[in-house]
C-alpha positions as CSV (number, residue, x, y, z in Angstrom):
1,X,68.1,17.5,6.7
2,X,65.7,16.4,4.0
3,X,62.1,16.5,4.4
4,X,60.7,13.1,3.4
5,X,56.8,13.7,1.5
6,X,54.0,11.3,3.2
7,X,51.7,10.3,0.6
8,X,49.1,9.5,2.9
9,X,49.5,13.2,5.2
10,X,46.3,15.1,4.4
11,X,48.1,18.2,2.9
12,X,45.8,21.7,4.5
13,X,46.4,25.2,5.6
14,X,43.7,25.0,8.5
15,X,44.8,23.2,10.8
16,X,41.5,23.0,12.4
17,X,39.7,21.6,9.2
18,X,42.1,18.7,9.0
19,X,41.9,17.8,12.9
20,X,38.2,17.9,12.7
21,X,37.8,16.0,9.7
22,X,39.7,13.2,11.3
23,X,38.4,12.7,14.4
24,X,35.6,10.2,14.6
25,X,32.5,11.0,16.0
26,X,32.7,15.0,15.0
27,X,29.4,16.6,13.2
28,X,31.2,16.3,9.7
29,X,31.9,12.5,10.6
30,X,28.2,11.6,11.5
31,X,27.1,13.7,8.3
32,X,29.3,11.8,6.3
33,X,28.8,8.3,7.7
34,X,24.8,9.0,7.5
35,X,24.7,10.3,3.9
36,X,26.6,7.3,1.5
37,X,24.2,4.8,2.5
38,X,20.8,7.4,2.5
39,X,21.7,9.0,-0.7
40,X,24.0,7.2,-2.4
41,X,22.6,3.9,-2.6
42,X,18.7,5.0,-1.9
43,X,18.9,7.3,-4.8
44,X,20.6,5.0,-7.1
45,X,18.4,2.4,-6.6
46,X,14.8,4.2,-6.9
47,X,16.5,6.5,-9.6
48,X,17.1,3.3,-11.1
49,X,14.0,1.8,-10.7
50,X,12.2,4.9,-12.1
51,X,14.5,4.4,-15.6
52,X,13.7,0.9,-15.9
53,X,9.7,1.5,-15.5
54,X,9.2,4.5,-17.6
55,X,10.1,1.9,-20.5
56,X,7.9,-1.1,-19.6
57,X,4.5,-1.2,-20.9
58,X,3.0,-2.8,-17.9
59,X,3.9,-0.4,-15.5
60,X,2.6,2.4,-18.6
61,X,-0.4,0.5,-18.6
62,X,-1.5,0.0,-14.9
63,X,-0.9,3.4,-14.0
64,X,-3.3,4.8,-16.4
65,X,-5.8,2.9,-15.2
66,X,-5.1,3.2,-11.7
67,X,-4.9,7.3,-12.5
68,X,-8.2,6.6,-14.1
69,X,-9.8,5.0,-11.5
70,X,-8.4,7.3,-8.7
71,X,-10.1,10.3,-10.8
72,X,-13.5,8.4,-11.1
73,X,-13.3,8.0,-7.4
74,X,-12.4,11.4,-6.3
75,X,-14.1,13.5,-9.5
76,X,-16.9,11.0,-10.1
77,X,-19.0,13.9,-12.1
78,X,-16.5,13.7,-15.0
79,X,-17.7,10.3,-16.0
80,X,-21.5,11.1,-15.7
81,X,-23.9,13.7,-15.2
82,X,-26.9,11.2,-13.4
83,X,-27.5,11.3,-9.7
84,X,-27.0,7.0,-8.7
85,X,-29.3,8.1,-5.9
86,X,-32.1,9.2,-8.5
87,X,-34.4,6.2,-9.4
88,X,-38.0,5.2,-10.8
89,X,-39.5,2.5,-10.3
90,X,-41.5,2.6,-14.1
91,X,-37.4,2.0,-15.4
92,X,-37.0,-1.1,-13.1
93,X,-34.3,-3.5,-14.9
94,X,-33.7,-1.7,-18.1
95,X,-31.4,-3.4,-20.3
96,X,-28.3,-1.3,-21.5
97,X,-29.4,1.7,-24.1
98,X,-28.2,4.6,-25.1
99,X,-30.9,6.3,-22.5
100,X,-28.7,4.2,-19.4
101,X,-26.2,2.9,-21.2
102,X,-25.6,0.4,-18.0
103,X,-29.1,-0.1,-18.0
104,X,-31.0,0.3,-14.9
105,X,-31.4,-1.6,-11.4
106,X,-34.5,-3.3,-9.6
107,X,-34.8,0.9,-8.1
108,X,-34.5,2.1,-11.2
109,X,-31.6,3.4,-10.7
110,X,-29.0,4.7,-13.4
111,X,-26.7,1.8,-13.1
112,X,-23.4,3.6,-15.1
113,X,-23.8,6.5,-11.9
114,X,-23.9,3.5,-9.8
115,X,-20.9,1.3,-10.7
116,X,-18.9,4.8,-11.0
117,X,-19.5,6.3,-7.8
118,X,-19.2,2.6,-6.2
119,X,-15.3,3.4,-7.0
120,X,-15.0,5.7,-4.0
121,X,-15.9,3.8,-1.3
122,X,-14.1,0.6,-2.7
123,X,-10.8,2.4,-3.5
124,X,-10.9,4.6,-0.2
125,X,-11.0,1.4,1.6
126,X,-8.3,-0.2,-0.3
127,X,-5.9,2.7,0.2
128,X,-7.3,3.6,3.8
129,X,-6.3,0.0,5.2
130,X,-3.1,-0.4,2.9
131,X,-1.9,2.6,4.8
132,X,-2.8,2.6,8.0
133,X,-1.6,-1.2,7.9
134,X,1.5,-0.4,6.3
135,X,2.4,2.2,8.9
136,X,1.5,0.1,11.9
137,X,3.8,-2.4,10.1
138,X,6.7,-0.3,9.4
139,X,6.8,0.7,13.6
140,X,6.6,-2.6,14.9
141,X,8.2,-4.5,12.6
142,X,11.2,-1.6,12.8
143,X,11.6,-1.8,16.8
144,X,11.1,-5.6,16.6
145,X,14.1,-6.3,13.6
146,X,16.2,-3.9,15.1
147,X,16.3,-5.2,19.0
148,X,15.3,-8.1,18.5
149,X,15.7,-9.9,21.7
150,X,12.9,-10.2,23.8
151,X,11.2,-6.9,22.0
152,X,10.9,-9.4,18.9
153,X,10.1,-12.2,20.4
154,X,7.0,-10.6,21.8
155,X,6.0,-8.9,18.7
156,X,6.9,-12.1,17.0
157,X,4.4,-14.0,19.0
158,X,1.2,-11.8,18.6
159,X,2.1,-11.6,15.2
160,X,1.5,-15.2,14.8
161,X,-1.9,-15.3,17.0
162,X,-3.3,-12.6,14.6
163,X,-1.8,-13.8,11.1
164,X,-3.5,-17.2,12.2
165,X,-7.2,-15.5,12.0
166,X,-8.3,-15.9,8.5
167,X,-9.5,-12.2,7.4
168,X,-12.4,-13.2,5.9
169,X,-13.6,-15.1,8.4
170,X,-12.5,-12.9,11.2
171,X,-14.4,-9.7,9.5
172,X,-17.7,-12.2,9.2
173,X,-17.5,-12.3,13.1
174,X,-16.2,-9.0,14.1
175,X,-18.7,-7.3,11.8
176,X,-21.7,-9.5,12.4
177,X,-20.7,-9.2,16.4
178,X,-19.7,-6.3,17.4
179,X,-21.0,-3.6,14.8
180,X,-25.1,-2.6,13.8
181,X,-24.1,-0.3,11.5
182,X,-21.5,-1.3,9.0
183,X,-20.4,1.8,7.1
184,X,-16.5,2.9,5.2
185,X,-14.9,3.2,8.9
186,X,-16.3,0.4,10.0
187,X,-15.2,-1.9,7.5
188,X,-11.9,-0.1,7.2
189,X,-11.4,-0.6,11.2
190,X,-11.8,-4.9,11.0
191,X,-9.6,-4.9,7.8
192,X,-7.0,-3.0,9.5
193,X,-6.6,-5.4,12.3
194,X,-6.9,-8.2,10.6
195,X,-4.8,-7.2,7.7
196,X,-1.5,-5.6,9.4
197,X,0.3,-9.0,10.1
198,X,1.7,-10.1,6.7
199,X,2.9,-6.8,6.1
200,X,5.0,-6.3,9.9
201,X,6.9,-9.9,8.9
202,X,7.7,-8.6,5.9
203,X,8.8,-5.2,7.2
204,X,11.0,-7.1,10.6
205,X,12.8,-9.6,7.8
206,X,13.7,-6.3,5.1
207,X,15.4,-4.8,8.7
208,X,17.1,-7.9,9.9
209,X,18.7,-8.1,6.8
210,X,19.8,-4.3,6.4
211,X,20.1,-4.2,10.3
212,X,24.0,-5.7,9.8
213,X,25.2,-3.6,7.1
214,X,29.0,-2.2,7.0
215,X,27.5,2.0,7.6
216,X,24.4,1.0,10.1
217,X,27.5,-0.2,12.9
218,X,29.5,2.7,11.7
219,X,26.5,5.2,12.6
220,X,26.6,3.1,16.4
221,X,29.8,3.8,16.5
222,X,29.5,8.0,16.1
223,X,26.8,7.5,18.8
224,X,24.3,7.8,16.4
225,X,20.1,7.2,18.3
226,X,18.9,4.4,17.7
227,X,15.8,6.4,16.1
228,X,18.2,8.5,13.6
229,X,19.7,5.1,12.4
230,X,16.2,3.4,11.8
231,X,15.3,6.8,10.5
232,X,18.0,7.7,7.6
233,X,19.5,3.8,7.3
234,X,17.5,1.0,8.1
235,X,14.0,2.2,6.4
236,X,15.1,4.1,3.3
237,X,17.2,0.6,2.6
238,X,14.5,-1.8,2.9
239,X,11.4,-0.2,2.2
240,X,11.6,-2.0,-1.6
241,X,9.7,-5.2,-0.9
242,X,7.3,-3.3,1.3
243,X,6.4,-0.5,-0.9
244,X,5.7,-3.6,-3.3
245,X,3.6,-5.3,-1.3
246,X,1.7,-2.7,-0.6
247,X,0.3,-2.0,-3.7
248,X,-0.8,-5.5,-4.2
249,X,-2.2,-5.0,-1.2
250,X,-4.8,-2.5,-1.9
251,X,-6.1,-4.6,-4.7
252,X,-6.2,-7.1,-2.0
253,X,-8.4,-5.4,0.5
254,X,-10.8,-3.9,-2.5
255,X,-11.1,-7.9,-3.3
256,X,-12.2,-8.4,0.8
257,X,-14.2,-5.6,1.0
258,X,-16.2,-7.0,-2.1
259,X,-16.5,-10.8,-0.6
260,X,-17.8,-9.1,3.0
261,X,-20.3,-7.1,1.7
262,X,-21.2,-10.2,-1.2
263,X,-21.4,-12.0,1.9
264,X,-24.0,-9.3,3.6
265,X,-21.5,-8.4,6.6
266,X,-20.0,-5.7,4.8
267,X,-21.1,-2.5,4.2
268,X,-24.9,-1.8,3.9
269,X,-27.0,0.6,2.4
270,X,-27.3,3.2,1.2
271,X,-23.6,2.7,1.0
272,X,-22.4,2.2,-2.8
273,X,-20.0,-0.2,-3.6
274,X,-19.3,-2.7,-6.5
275,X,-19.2,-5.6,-3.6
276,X,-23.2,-4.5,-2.7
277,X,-23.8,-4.4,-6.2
278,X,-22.9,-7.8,-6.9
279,X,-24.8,-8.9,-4.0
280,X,-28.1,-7.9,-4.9
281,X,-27.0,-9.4,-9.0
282,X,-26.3,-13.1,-7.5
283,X,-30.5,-13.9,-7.6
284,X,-31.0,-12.2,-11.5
285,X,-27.7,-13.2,-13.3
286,X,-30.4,-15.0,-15.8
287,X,-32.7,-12.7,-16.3
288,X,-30.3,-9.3,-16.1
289,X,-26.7,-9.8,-16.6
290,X,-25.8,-6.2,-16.8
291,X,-26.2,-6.0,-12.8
292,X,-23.1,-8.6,-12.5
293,X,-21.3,-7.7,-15.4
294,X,-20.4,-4.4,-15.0
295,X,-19.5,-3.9,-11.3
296,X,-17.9,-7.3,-11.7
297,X,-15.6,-5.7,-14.6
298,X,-15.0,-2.6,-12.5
299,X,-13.6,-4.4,-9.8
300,X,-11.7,-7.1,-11.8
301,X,-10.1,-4.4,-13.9
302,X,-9.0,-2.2,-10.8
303,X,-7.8,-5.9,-8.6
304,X,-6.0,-6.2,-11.6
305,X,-4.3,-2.8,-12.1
306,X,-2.9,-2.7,-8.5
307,X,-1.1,-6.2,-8.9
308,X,0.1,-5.2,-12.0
309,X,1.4,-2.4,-10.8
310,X,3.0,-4.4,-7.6
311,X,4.6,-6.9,-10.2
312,X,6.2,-4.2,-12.1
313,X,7.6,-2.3,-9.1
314,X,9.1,-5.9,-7.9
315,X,10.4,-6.5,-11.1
316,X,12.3,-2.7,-10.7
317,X,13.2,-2.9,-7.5
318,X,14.5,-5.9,-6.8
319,X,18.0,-6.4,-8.6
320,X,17.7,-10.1,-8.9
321,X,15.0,-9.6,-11.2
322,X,17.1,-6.8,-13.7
């Protein structure tokens, strides 16, 4: 008799590879299931997204001066040689020269050394509570988008009693009540818990919406955990809009630091930040400008840099927007 040719039969001389290949729930299976949507399509899109940036001036232009900004506040020697905790009274309120080319303080003080080293603590608070915030986010808005059910609608619910304190006014009470000493941790510690709930809704609603994707009920199916799928599927595909936000965000909190500390319930000395320096300019804008002007420039310029930055990563990311 004559053979009749399948054009569908797997043709293979191991038996055992083409029985193994095609029974669901084997190692290869999972593997193969788990790596289209983690590689595939998360490496398209950032790869993407990186191609589209390297030619658009404002990302070009943000991250230089984020990059220069981030050096000032880790390597703050490059930019001057003065000590910002070195002052004499006989230079009290020197206008700019070429001697202090900030000019000087109501100390004394060098005011260039000043406004650069006041870049550490602002910027370490801006990226110490973006993180911290953004992890606490990712956990609970991950278990609460993905079980939703009565897991959500608790997480849901304290959500909304926290993202109904205003953070400004809830860091004027928790710092005025509870802490003497207001220092970096201090001020990181209020911002942080009053600064994680915009960031979980928007984490729960990127998950809901990947959480029902064709390859995330195929990985249930192989009997993938539940931790493995949030793992390799759920995050990598909607971490976009968060990893957006987030660097808005740390221009954000630099902004908050700076009103608190304005406000005289942030940090205190002999802490150095651009928000104290402004403080102590609000009664002399008259008769010496430079003591507003130039922490005021530093921390507009760096505010601006990060949401710049955060508009040109949405405008990558998001495929609407191509």
């Amino acid at each position: 008799m004559t053979d009749f040719f399948d054009p569908h039969e797997r043709q293979s001389d191991d038996p055992d590879e083409e029985v193994g290949a095609s029974l669901p729930g084997t190692p290869l299976a999972v593997e193969a299931i788990e790596a289209e949507p983690a590689m595939g399509r998360e490496g398209s899109l950032y790869a993407d997204a990186w191609r589209q940036l390297r030619r658009r001036p404002m990302f070009i232009i943000s991250g230089v001066l984020i990059l220069i900004l981030i050096t000032m506040a880790i390597w703050p020697g490059l930019f001057t040689r003065a000590d910002p905790r070195s002052c004499h009274l006989e230079d009290s309120l020197l206008r700019p020269s070429r001697l202090h080319l900030f000019g000087t303080d109501l100390q004394g003080c060098d005011y260039l050394a000043r406004t650069i080293y006041g870049a550490r603590v602002s910027i370490s608070i801006g990226i110490i509570v973006t993180v911290t915030s953004t992890f606490v986010a990712i956990v609970l808005g991950s278990v609460a988008g993905y079980y939703g059910g009565l897991v959500d609608s608790i997480i849901a619910r304290i959500t909304d009693v926290w993202f109904a304190i205003p953070t400004i006014l809830g860091g004027i009470v928790i710092l005025r009540s509870l802490f003497r000493v207001r220092g970096l941790l201090q001020v990181s510690l209020v911002l942080i818990v009053l600064g994680w709930p915009t960031m979980l809704r928007l984490v729960r609603s990127a998950v809901l919406s990947v959480r029902e994707m064709d390859y995330v009920d195929s990985a249930r199916a192989l009997g993938v955990s539940d931790l493995r799928i949030i793992r390799r599927h759920i995050l990598p595909n909607s971490l976009a809009p968060v990893i957006v936000y987030a660097t808005i965000t740390v221009g954000v909190i630099i902004s908050a630091e700076a009103a608190l500390s304005f406000l005289g319930v942030g940090l205190q000395l002999p802490s150095i930040s651009w928000g104290l320096m402004i403080s102590t300019a609000q009664n002399r804008i008259l008769t010496a400008p430079h003591l507003l002007l130039f922490p005021g420039l530093f921390l507009s310029t760096t505010v601006f840099s990060f949401i710049l930055m955060g508009d040109a990563l949405r405008d990558a990311l998001d495929p609407r927007l191509r």
